[in-house]
VEXDREN-2710 file (C-alpha; in Angstrom, 1 decimal):
% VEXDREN-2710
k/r/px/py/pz
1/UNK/9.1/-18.7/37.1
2/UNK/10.0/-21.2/34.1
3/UNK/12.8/-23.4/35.2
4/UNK/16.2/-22.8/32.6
5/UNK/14.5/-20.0/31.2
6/UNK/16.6/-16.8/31.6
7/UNK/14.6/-13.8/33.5
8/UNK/14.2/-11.5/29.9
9/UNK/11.9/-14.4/28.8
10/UNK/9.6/-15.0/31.6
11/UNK/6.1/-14.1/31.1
12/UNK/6.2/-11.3/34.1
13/UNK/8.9/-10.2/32.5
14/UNK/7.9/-9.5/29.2
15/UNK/4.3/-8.3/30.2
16/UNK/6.3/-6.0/31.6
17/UNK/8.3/-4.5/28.3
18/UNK/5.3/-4.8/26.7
19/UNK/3.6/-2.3/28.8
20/UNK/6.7/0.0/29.4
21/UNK/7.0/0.3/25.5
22/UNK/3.0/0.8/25.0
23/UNK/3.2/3.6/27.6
24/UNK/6.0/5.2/26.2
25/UNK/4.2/4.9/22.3
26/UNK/0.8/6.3/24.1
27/UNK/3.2/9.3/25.5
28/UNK/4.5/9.8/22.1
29/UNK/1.1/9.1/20.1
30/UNK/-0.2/12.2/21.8
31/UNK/2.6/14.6/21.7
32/UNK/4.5/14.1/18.7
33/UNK/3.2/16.0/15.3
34/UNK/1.9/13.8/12.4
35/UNK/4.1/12.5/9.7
36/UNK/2.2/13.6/6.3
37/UNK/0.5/10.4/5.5
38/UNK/-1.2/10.3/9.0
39/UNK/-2.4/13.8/8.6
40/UNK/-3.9/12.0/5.5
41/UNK/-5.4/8.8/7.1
42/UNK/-7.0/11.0/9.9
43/UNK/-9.4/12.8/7.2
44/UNK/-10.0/9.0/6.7
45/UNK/-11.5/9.3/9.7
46/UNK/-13.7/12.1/10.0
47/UNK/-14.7/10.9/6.9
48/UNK/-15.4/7.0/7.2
49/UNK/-16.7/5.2/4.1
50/UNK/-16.5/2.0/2.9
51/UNK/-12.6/2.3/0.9
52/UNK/-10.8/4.6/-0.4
53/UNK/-8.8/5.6/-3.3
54/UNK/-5.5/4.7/-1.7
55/UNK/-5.7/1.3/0.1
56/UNK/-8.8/-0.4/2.3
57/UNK/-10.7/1.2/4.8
58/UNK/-9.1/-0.1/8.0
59/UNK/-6.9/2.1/9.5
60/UNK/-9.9/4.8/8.5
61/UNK/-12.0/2.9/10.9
62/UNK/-9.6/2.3/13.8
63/UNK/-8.8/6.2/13.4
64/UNK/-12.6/6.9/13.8
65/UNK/-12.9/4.9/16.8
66/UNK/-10.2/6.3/18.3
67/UNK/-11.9/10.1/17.6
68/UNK/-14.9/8.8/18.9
69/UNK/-13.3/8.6/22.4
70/UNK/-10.5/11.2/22.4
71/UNK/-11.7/13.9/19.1
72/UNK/-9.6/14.9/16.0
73/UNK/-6.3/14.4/18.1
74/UNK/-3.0/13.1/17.2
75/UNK/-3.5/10.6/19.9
76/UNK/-6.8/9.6/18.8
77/UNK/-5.4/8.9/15.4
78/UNK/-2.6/6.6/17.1
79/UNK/-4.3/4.9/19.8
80/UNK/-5.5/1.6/18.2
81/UNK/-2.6/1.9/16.6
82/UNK/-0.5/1.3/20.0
83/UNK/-3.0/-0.9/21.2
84/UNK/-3.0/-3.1/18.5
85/UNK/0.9/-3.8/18.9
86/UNK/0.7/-5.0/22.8
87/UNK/-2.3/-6.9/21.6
88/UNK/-0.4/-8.8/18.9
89/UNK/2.4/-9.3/21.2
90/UNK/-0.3/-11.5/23.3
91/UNK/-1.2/-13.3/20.2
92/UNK/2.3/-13.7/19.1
93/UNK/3.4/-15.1/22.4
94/UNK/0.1/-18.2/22.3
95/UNK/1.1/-18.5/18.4
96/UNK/4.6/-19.1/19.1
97/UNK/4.1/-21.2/22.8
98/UNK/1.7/-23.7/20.5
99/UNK/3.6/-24.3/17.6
100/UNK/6.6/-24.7/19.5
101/UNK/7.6/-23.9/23.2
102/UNK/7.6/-21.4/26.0
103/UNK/11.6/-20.2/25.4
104/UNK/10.4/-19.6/21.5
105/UNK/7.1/-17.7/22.4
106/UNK/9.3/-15.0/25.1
107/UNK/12.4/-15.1/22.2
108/UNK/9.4/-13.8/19.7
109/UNK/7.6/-11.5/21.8
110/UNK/11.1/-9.9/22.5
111/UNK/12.4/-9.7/19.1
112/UNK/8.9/-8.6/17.8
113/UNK/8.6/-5.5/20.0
114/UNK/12.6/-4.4/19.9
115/UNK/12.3/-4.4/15.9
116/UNK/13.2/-1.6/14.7
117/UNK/9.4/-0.9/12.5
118/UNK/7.0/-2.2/15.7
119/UNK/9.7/-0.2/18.6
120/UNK/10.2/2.9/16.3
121/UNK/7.6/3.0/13.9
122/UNK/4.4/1.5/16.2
123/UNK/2.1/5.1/16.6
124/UNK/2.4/5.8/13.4
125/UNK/-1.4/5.2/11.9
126/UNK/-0.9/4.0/8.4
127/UNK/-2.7/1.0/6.9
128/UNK/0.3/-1.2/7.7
129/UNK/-0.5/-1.4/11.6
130/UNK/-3.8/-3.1/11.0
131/UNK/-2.5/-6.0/8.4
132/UNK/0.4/-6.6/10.9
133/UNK/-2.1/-6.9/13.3
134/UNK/-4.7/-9.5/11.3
135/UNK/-1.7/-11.4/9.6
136/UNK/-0.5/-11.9/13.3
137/UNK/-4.3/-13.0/13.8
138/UNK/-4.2/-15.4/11.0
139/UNK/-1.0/-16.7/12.1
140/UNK/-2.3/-17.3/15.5
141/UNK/-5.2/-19.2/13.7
142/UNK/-3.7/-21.4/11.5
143/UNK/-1.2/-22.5/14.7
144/UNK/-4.8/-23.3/16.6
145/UNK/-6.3/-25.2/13.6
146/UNK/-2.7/-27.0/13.2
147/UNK/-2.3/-28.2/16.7
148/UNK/-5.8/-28.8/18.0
149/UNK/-7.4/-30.2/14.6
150/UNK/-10.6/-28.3/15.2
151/UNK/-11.6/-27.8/12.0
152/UNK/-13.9/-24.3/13.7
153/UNK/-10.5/-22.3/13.6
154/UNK/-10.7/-22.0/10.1
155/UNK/-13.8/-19.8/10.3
156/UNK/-12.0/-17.4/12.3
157/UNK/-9.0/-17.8/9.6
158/UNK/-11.2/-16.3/7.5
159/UNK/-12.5/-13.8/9.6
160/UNK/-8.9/-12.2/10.2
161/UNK/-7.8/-12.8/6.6
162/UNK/-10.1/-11.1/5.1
163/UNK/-10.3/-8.0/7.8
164/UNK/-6.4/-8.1/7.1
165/UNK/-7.4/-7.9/3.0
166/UNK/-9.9/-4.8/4.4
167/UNK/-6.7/-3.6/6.1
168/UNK/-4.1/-4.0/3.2
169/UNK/-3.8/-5.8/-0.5
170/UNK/-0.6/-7.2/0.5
171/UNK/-2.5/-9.3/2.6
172/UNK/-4.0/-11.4/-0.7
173/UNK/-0.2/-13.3/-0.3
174/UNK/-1.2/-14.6/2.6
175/UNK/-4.4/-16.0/1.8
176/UNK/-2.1/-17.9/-1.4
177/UNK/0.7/-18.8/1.4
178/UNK/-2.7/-20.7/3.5
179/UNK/-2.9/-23.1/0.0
180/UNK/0.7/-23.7/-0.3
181/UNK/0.4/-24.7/3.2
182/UNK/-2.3/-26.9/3.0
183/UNK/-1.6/-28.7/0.2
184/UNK/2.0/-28.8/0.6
185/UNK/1.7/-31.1/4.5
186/UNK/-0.5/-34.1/3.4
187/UNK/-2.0/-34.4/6.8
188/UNK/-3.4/-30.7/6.1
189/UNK/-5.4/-31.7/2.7
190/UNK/-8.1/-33.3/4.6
191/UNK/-9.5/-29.4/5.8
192/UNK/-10.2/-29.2/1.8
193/UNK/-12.8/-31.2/2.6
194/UNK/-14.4/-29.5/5.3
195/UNK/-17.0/-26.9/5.3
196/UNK/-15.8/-24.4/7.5
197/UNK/-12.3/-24.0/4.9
198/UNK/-15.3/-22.9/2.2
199/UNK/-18.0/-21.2/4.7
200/UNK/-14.6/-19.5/5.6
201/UNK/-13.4/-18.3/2.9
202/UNK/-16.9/-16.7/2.1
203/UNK/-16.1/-14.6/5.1
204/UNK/-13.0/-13.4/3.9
205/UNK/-14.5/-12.1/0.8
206/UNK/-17.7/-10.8/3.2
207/UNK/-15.1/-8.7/4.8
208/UNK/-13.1/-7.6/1.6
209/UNK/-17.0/-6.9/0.1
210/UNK/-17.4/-3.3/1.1
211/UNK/-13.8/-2.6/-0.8
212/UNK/-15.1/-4.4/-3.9
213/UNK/-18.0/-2.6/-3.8
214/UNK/-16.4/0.5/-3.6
215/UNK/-13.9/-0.3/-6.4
216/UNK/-16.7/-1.3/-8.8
217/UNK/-18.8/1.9/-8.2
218/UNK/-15.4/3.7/-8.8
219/UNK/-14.1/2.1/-12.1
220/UNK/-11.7/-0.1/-9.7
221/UNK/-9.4/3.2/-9.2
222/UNK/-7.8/1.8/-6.0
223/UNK/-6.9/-1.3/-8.0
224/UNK/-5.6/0.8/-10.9
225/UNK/-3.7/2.5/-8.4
226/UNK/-2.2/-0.6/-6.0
227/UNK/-1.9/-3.3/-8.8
228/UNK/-0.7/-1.1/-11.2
229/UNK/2.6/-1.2/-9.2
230/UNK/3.7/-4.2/-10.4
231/UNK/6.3/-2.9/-13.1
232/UNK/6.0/-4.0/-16.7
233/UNK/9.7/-2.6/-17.2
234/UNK/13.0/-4.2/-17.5
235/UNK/14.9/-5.6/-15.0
236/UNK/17.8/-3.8/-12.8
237/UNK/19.7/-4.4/-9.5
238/UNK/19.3/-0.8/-8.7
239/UNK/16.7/-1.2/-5.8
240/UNK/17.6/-5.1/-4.7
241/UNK/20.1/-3.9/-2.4
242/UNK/18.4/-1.2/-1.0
243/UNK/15.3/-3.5/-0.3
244/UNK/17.6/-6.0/1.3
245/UNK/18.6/-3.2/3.3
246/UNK/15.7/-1.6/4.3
247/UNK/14.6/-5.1/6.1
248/UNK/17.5/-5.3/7.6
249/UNK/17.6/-2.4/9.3
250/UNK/13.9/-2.3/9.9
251/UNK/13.9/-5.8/11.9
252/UNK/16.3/-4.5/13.8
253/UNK/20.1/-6.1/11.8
254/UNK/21.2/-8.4/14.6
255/UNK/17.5/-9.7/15.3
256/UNK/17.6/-10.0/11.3
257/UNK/20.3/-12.2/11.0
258/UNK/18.7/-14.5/13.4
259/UNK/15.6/-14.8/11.3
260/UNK/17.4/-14.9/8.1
261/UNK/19.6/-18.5/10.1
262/UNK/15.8/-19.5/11.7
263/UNK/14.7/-19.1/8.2
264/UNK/16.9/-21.6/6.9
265/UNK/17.0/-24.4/9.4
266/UNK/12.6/-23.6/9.4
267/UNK/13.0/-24.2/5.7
268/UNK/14.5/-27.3/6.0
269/UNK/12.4/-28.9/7.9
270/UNK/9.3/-27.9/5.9
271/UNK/11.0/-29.4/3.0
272/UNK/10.7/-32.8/5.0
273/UNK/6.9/-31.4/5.5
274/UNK/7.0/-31.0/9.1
275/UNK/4.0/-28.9/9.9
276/UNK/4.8/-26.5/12.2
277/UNK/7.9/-25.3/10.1
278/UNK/6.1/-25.3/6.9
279/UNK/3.5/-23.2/8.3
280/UNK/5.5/-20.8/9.2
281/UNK/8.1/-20.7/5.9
282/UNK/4.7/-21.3/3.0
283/UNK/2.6/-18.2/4.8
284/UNK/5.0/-15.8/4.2
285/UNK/7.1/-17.3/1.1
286/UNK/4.4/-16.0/-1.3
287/UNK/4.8/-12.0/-0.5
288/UNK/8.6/-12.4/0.0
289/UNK/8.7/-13.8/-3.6
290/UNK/6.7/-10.8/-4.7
291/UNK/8.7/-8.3/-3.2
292/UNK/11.7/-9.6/-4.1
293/UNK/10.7/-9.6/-7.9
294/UNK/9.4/-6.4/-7.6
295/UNK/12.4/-4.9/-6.3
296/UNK/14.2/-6.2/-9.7
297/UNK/12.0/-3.6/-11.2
298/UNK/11.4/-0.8/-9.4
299/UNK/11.3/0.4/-5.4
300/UNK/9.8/-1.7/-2.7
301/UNK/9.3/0.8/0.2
302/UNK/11.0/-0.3/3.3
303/UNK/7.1/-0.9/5.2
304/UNK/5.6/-3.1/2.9
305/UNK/7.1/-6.1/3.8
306/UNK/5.6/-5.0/7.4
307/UNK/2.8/-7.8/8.1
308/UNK/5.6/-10.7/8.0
309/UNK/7.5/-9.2/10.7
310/UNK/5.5/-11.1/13.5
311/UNK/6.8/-14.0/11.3
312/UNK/10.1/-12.7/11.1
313/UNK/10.8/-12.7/14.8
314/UNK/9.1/-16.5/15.3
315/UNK/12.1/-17.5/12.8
316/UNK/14.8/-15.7/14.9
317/UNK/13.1/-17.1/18.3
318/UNK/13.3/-20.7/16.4
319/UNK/16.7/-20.5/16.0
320/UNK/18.3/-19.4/19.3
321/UNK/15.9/-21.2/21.2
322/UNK/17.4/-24.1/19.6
323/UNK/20.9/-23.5/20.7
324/UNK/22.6/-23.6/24.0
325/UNK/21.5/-20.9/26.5
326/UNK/24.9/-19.7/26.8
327/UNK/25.6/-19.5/22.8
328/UNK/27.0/-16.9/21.3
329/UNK/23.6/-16.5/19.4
330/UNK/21.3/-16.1/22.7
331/UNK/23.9/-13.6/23.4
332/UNK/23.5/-11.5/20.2
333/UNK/19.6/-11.9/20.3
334/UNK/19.8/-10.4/24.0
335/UNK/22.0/-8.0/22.5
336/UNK/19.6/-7.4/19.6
337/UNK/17.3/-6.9/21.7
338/UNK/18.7/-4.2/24.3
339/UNK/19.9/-2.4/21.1
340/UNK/16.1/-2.4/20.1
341/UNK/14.9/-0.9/23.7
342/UNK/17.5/1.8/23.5
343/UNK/16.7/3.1/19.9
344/UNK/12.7/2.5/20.6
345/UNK/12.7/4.6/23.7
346/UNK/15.6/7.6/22.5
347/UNK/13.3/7.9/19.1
348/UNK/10.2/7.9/21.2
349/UNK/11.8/11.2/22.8
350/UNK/13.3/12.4/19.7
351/UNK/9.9/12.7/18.2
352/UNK/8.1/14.9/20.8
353/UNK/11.5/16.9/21.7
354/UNK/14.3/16.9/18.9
355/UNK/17.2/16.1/20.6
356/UNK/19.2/17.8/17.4
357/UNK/18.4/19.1/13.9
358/UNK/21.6/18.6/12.7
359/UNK/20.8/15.7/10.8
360/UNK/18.2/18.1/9.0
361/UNK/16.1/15.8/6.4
362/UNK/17.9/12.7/7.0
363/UNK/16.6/12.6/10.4
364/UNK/13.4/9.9/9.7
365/UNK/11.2/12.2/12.3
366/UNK/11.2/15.2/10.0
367/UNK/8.1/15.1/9.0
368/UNK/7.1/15.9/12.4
369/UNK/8.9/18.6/12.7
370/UNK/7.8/23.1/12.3
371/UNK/4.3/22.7/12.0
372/UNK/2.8/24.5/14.6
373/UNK/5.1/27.5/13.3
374/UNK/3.8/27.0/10.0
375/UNK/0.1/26.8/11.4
376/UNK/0.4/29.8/13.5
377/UNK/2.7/32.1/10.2
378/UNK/-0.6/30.9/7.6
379/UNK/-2.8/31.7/9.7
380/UNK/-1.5/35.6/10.2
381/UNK/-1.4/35.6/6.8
382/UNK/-5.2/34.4/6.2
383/UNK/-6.5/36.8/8.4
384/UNK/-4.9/40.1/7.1
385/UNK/-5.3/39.3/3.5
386/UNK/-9.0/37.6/3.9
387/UNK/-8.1/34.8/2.1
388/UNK/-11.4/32.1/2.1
389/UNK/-9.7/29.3/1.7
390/UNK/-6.3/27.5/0.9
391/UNK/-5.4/25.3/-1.9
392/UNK/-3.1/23.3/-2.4
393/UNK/-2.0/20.4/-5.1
394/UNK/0.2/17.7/-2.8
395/UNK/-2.8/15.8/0.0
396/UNK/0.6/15.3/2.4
397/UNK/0.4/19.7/2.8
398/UNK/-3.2/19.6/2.0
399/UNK/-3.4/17.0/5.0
400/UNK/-1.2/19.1/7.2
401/UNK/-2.9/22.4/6.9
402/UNK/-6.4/20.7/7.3
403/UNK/-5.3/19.8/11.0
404/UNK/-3.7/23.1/11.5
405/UNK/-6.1/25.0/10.2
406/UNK/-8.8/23.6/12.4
407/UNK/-12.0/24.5/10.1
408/UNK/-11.1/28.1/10.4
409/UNK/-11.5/28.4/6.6
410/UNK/-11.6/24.9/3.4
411/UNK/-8.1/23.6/3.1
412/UNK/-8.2/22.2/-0.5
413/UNK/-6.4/20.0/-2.7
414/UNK/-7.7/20.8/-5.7
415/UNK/-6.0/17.7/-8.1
416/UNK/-6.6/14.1/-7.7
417/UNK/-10.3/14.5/-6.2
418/UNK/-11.0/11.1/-6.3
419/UNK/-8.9/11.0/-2.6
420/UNK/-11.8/12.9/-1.2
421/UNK/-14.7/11.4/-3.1
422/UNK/-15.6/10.3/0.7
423/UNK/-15.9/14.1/1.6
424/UNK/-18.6/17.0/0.6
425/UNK/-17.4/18.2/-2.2
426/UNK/-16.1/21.8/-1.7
427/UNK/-17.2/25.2/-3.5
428/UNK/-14.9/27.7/-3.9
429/UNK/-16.4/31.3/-4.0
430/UNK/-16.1/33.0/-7.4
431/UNK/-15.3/36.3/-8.4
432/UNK/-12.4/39.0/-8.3
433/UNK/-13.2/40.3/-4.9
434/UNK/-12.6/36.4/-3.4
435/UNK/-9.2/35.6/-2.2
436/UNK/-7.6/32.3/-1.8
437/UNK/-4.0/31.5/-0.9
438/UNK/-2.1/28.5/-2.6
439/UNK/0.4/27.0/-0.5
440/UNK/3.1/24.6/-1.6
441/UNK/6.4/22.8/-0.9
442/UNK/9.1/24.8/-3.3
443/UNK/9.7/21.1/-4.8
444/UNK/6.3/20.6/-5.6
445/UNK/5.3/24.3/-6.9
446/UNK/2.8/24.1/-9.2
447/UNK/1.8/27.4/-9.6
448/UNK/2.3/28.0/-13.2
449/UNK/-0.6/25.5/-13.8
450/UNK/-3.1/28.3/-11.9
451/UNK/-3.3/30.8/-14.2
452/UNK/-5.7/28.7/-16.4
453/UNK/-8.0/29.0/-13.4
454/UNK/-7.4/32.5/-11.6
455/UNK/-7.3/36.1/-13.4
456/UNK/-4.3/36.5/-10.4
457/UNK/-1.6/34.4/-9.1
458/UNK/0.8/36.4/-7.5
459/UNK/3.7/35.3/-4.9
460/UNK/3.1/36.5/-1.3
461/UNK/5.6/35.0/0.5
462/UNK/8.0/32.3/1.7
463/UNK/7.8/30.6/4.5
464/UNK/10.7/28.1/6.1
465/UNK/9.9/25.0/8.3
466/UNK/12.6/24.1/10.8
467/UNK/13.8/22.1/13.6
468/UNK/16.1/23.5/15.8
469/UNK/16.9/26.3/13.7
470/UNK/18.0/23.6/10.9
471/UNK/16.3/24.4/7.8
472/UNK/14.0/21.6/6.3
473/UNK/12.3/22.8/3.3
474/UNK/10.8/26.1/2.0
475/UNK/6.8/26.7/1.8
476/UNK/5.5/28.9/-1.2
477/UNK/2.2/31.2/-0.3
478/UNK/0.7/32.5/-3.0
479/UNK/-2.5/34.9/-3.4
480/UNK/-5.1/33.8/-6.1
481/UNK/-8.1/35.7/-7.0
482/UNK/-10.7/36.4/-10.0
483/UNK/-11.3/32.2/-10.3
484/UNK/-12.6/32.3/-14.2
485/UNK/-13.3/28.6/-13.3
486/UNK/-13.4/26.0/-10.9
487/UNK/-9.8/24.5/-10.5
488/UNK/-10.9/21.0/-9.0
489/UNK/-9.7/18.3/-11.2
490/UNK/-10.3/14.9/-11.1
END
């Protein structure tokens, strides 16, 4: 046991939460339905390739391993997913235990697994899990290279830079937060001369290679699509707030207001170019800035600032390490921290058994919820009107129906094609005798476009997904038939 540390910090200790909260996230990953843009990422996986229209090929690749071991499961889709939080807990703990002390590295593993995104939001298999996971790598780098001077860790800075750029394209911010950094501590300009910082580099871009490959044989249409976000509009303070918000509440908003103090007193020492400090502030201050000025022009979605949350929780362990062990700030980041257990483990429940459905679509785990009802009502309705194949024009449905359906018969969105360029591409039988059933959301029908396609598009019926008995939103099924001609568009 570390002398003066209290009990909640000890290694043994938090080893322990760690595991608790993976076991409970492995529970969860297995039982709980997915949310629409994992059933997405999971034909990712089935379908591996070397990017994709929406964002870089990691979490495709994790979700394929995960297959390989356990088949087209939700769990299987999850698993690296959970695994790749205890992991970064490891590396956050060395990270923080090298750059500053023992109290700072079990105040960051603490603060890192009771926020609200990593307790909550840590089986759910989107591209963000992987870039958290290689930033945290990065950082954990760059604290090696910083205190040992062996100029051999920037090789491996590269090597998780640019799997975190094959991860995500947010994670080009930190790669610009890495300069700042070393040209902002003088004692750090000396790696400009060394060759691993350029034989490193190369490896970043080896990594990021397959997605620039696959951009350039595609016209750059994930570029189009991610870089594209950046709003040439006018300014407003309609989304500032609500961005301020969302990380707030996402870091969990007492462990937030200890990074946003650690921030400040971390800031002030970098200004006095103190490495350690400055390290920490210059990596992240790059994507901050950007989401920031993007939120003066349009909405920054409450995960994207997810990779600087290991950072985030660093800051807050800065700060009340730095006080008194009685403070009233240990106090609230215990207390930030038990409030982060409790909401983790009741939302881990929540999600494989509602606990209500009074709260209807402002609950965040609706997405999970009616599916199997759904699955088990389409499928009745396949089989006694002979329908072929489904269609849809929305991939989160198409997505969710693919699982369901469970190659019974082609689920099918038949716009934006390019998201399934990494897939055969489907053929729809022809002919007036060749049913199909379109299936929709009622706030996304878009029936009225079919007729240009089919000699008949007739309503069949409406289904109604629920939790609880609390209506969530109404599902269109239509009949099509006589296809004059193929309604895939690009």
């Amino acid at each position: 046991m570390t002398k003066g540390m209290p009990i909640y910090l000890q290694p043994r200790f938090l080893a322990a939460l760690v595991l608790l909260l993976t076991i409970a996230k492995l529970l969860a990953a297995g039982f709980a339905y997915f949310v629409e843009d994992e059933a997405y990422y999971r034909l990712w996986g089935l379908y591996p390739a070397l990017s994709y229209y929406d964002h870089p090929p990691m979490i495709g690749w994790w979700i394929w391993a995960g297959q390989q071991v356990f088949g087209d499961t939700t769990f299987a889709t999850r698993v690296l997913v959970v695994l790749s939080s205890a992991i970064g807990s490891l590396v956050l703990w060395r990270t923080a235990r090298i750059l500053f002390d023992k109290e700072v590295a079990g105040w960051a593993v603490l603060f890192f697994n009771t926020s609200i995104l990593v307790g909550v939001g840590g089986i759910l298999a989107t591209p963000d899990a992987p870039s958290v996971f290689f930033w945290g790598l990065s950082l954990w780098a760059l604290a090696e290279l910083s205190t040992s001077k062996n100029a051999n860790w920037l090789l491996a800075i590269g090597l998780f830079a640019g799997l975190g750029l094959a991860s995500k394209y947010s994670v080009l911010f930190l790669g610009a937060g890495i300069v700042l950094w070393l040209l902002w501590v003088p004692e750090n300009r000396r790696w400009f001369g060394a060759w691993q910082l350029w034989v490193g580099g190369l490896i970043a871009i080896a990594c990021f290679s397959p997605v620039l490959y696959w951009n350039h044989i595609h016209d750059w249409a994930s570029f189009h699509k991610q870089f594209g976000r950046v709003s040439a509009g006018g300014y407003t303070t309609k989304y500032i707030f609500e961005f301020i918000g969302a990380v707030l509440g996402l870091v969990n908003p007492l462990i937030a207001i200890l990074a946003i103090a650690g921030a400040g007193v971390l800031g002030k020492r970098a200004l006095r170019k103190d490495n350690a400090p400055a390290l920490l502030v210059l990596t992240v201050l790059p994507f901050v800035m950007y989401l920031t000025y993007h939120s003066l022009t349009a909405r920054v979605q409450g995960n994207w600032p997810a990779p600087l949350f290991p950072a985030f929780a660093l800051m807050a362990a800065v700060f009340v390490a730095s006080r008194p062990g009685s403070s009233l700030w240990s106090k609230l980041g215990a207390a930030g921290a038990a409030l982060g257990i409790v909401v983790a483990l009741v939302v881990q429940v929540h999600a494989v058994s509602p606990l209500t459905g009074t709260f209807a679509r402002k609950d965040p785990t609706f997405q999970l919820r009616g599916w199997d009802e759904i699955g088990r009502k389409l499928e009745r309705i396949a089989v006694d009107t002979g329908a072929d194949y489904i269609i849809t024009t929305g991939y989160g449905l198409n997505a969710q129906l693919h699982f369901l359906q469970n190659e019974k018969r082609p689920v099918i969105q038949i716009n934006k094609r390019l998201r399934y360029i990494m897939m055969p591409e489907p053929s729809l039988p022809e002919g007036i005798r060749n049913f199909g059933l379109y299936v929709t959301e009622a706030r996304r029908d878009r029936s009225a476009t079919l007729s240009e396609f089919y000699t008949h598009v007739e309503p069949f019926t409406t289904l109604t997904r629920e939790v609880e008995g609390t209506f969530l939103e109404e599902i269109r099924v239509y009949l099509v038939s006589g296809q004059k001609k193929s309604p895939l568009t690009p």
